[in-house]
N, C-alpha and C positions, 0 to 999 in steps of 0.2 A: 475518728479523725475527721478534720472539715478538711472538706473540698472544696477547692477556688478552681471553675471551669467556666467555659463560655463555647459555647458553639455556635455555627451560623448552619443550619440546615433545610434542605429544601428542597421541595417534593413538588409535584405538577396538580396531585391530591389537594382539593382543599377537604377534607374531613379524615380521622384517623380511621374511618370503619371502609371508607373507599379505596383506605392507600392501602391496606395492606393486601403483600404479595411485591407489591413494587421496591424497587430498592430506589434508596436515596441517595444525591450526589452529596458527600463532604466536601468542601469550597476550602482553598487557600485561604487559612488566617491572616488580615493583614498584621498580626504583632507576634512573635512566637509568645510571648508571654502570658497570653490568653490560654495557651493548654500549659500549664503547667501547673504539677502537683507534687508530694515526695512522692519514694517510692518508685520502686520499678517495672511494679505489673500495670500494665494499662487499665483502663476501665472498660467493660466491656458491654453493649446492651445489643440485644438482636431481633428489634421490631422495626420496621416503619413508622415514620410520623407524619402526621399531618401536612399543611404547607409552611410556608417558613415561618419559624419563631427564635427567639433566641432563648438560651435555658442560661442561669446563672445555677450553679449546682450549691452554693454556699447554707450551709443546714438545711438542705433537701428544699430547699424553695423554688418554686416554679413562677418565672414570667407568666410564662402563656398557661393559664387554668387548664386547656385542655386535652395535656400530656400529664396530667396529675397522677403519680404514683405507677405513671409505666416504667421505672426501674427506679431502683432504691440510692439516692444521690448521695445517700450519708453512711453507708456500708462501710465497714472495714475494705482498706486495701486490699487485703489476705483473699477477701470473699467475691465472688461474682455476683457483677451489678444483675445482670441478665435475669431476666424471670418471670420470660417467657423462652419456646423453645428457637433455633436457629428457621429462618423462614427461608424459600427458594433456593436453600442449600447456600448459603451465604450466613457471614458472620463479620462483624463491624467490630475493631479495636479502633479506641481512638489513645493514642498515643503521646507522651509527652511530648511531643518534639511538633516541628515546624508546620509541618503537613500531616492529616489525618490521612491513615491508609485504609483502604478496605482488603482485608484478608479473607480468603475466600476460600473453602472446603474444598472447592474442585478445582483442576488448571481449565486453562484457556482451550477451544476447541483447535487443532491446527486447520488451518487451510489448505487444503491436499493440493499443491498446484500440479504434480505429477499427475494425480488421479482427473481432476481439471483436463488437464491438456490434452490427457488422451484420449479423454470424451470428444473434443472438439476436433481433435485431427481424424478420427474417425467419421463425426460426422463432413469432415471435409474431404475424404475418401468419397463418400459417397454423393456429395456433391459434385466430387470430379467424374465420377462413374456416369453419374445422370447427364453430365455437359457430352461427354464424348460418345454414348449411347445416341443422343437426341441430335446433335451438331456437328461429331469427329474431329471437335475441336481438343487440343489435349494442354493442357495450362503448361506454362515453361518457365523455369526460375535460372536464370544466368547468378552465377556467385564468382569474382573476379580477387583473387586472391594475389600477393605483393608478397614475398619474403617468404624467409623461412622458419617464422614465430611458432615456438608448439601449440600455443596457447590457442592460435587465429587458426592452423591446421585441424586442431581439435573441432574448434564451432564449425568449420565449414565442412568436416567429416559428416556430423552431429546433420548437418541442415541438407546435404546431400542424403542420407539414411532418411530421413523426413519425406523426404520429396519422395522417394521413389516406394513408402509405405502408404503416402496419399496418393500416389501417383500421377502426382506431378512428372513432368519433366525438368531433368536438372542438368545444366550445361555449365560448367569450370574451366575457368581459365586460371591459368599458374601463370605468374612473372618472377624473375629473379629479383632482389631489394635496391638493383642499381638500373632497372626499368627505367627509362625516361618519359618524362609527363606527358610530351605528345604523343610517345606509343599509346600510352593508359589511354588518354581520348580519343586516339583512335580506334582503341578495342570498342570503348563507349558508344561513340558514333556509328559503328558497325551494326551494332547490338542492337540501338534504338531503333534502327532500319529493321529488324529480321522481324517477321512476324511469327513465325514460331516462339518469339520469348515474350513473355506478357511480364517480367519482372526483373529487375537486374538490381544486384547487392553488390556495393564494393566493400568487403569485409576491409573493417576498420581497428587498427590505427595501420596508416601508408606510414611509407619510409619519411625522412624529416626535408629530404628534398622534392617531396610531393606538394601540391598544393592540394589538400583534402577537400577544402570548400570547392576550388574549381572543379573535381572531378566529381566528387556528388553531385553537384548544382548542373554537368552535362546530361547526366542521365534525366530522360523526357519526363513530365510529370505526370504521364501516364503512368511508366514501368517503375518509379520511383518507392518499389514497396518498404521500402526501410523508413519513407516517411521523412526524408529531410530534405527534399528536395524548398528553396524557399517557397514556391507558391504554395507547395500542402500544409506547410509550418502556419503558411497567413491564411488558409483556409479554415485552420482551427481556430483562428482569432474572431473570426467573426459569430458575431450570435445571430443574423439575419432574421434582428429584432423591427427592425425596418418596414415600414408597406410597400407591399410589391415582390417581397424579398423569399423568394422557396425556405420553407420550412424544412429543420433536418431534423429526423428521429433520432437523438444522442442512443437512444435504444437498442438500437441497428444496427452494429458497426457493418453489417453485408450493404446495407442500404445507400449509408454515406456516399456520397462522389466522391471522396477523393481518399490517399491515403494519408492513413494514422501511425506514425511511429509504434512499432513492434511491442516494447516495454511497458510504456504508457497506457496502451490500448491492453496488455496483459493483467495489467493492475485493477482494471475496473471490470472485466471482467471477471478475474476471480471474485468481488465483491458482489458483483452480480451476481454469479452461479452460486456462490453461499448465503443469498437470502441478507445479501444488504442493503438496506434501502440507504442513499443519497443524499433525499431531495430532502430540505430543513434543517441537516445535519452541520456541524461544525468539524472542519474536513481542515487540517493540518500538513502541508508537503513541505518535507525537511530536505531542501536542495533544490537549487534553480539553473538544473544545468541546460542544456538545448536538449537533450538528449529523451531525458524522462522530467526532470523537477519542471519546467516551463510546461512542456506538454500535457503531463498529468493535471497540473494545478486547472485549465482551459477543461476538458474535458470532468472532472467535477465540478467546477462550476455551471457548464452545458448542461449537468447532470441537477442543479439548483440544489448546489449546496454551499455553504458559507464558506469561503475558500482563505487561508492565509498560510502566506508561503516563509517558512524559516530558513533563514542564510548562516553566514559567517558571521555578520553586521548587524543581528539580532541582540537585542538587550535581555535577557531574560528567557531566553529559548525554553528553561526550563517551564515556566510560568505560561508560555503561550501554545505550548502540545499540552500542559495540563487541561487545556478547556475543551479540548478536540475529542468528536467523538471517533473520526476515521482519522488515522497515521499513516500518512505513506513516505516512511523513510527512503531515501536516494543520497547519503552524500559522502560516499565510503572512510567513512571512522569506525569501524570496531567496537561495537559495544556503545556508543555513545550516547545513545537513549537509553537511561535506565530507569528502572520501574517505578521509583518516587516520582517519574515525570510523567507520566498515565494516568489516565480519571479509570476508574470503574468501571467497568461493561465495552469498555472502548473497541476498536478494531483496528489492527495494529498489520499494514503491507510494508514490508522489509523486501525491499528493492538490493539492497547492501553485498556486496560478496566482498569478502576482507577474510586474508589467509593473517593465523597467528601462530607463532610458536606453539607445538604440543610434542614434548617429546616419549608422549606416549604410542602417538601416532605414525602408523609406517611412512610417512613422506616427511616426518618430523614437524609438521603444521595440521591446521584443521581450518576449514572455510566457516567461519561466521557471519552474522549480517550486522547493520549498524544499531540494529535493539537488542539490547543483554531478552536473549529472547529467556531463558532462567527464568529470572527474576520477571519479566513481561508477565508471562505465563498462569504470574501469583493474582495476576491484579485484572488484564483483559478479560473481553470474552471470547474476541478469535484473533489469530496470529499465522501468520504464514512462516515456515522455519527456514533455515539457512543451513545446509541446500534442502531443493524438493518444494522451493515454494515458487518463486517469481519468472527464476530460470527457464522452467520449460516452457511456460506460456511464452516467452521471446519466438519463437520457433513456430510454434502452434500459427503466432500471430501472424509468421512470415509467409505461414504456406497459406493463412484466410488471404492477406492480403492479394497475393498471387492468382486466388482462385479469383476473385473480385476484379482483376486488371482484366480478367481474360473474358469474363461476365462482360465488360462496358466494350 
């Protein structure tokens, strides 16, 4: 049977004796009509290749001389192109349809953010030990709670239990949901005054007759550990690329002056602590909220990496996570990253919590994140899950920040 194929393939290798080991990226065709053949089994070959060439497969004819006869182009459909054995535990279909996929013998490694966090809040245990041994200074986290949400009850249980395992100091304030705004600042103003509290959280969302920016924006931007206060937000805007200008170690979030939103700051550190490097990388943030998507995207690029940020107002979303190598999903939809829109080897931070029907499940739902993490799984090479991945570092992040106010 003749074979009409075309590929575009492309290795960092210029020689085939050097590339292999490496795996190669498959590029978006621009025409589907370039893969296509009868027949329903793919074709399949599992070597590396040189650097880029293009291959016309038409009666086993080769463009480029120098792939001559590493898989047989004019095979029976029936039979396996392949022949050599599968290399780095990976195996290449390429497929009639749109986009070539890489299927892969093993899944994706998860990223233990549970296991993560507890490393860090441990070692911030013992950073608080060392402050109050050496100074008898004892870090304090004020958490001002509004209403009577299970949900916001929950996190601040959650962030109270935290504090008093690193040992922190934790101070709670209760208001009923018909609070008026000048009580809330005055609790605020209180606060900022006490020197026993190095950090104040207004657990968010307030009632609809609060103003939330006025009351975050009263807390000092010293205690401001949650990170929105506007001057820390414009502190991250700067690259203090400037002469004259104090250089920051993006390295170091203890180091930094000021604070880092909770989230955002949790996200790169997981990449961090699982051996991901950054800097050169093509780095994708799917959401541009104040929250995490603005802040994340500032902090990888501090980190020097190629930074492009995905909206609502994106043409092709699909097409522009395909090039990325780091994913930090943030824009709560359900599953909306799915794994045709992945490159290979990628790394893949699901920020996302989105409850969906399961009615297998005792609460009658299940928390997923905004990447069919399934289907992810087939194609990355790490992933953080939904729950147990991004969640805890939030928390972690809230008691570094805390230790850090009471440091300066």
């Amino acid at each position: 049977m003749q074979l009409s194929i075309a590929l575009l393939l492309v290795l960092a290798q210029e020689t085939l004796s050097s590339s292999v080991g490496n795996i190669f990226s498959l590029k978006r065709l621009p025409d589907p009509s370039l893969l296509r053949r009868g027949g329903k089994n793919p074709l399949d070959f599992r070597r590396p290749f040189s650097s880029a060439f293009a291959y016309h497969g038409r009666k086993g004819n080769h463009i480029d001389g120098r792939v001559k006869n590493t898989y047989q182009a004019n095979a029976p459909v029936s039979s396996k192109i392949a022949t050599v054995p599968p290399f780095d535990g990976k195996e290449f279909l390429i497929y009639p349809t749109r986009t070539a996929r890489q299927v892969s013998t093993m899944t994706a490694e998860d990223i233990d953010g549970k296991a993560i966090a507890a490393t860090i809040r441990q070692e911030i245990k013992q950073d608080v030990e060392k402050m109050v041994a050496s100074t008898g200074k004892t870090p304090g986290l004020a958490v001002i709670l509004v209403g009577s949400r299970k949900d916001s009850q929950t996190y601040v249980r959650m962030k109270k239990r935290a504090c008093e395992e690193a040992g922190i100091a934790s101070f709670g304030f209760e208001f009923p949901d018909d609070v008026s705004q000048s009580e809330l600042l005055s609790k605020v103003a209180e606060l900022n005054a006490d020197p026993a509290v190095h950090g104040i959280l207004v657990q968010l969302p307030l009632p609809a007759h609060i103003d939330e920016s006025a009351v975050t924006s009263a807390v000092t931007v010293e205690k401001d550990v949650d990170g929105l206060h506007p001057l820390n937000a414009a502190s991250l805007c700067s690259t203090s690329t400037h002469a004259g200008s104090t250089k920051i170690n993006w390295k170091d979030f203890c180091s930094i002056p000021f604070h880092i939103a909770c989230t955002p700051q949790g996200c790169i550190e997981l990449l961090d602590r699982s051996g991901v490097e950054l800097e050169g990388k093509n780095a994708v943030v799917i959401g541009r909220s104040n929250l995490v998507g603005m802040p994340v995207a500032l902090l990888l690029m501090h980190r020097n990496a190629t930074v492009t940020i995905v909206h609502s107002r994106t043409k092709d979303a699909a097409s522009v996570v395909a090039q990325a190598d780091v994913i930090i999903a943030a824009v709560g939809r359900a599953h909306m990253v799915k794994k045709e829109w992945l490159k290979a080897g990628a790394v893949v931070i699901d920020v996302g919590i989105n409850s969906v029907d399961d009615a297998t499940a005792k609460r009658g739902y299940r928390l997923v994140g905004d990447v069919d993490y399934a289907g992810a799984k087939e194609v990355v090479a790490k992933i953080t899950p939904v729950p147990g991945g991004v969640g805890p570092m939030t928390i972690a992040m809230l008691l570094r920040n805390t230790l850090n106010s009471a440091r300066r």
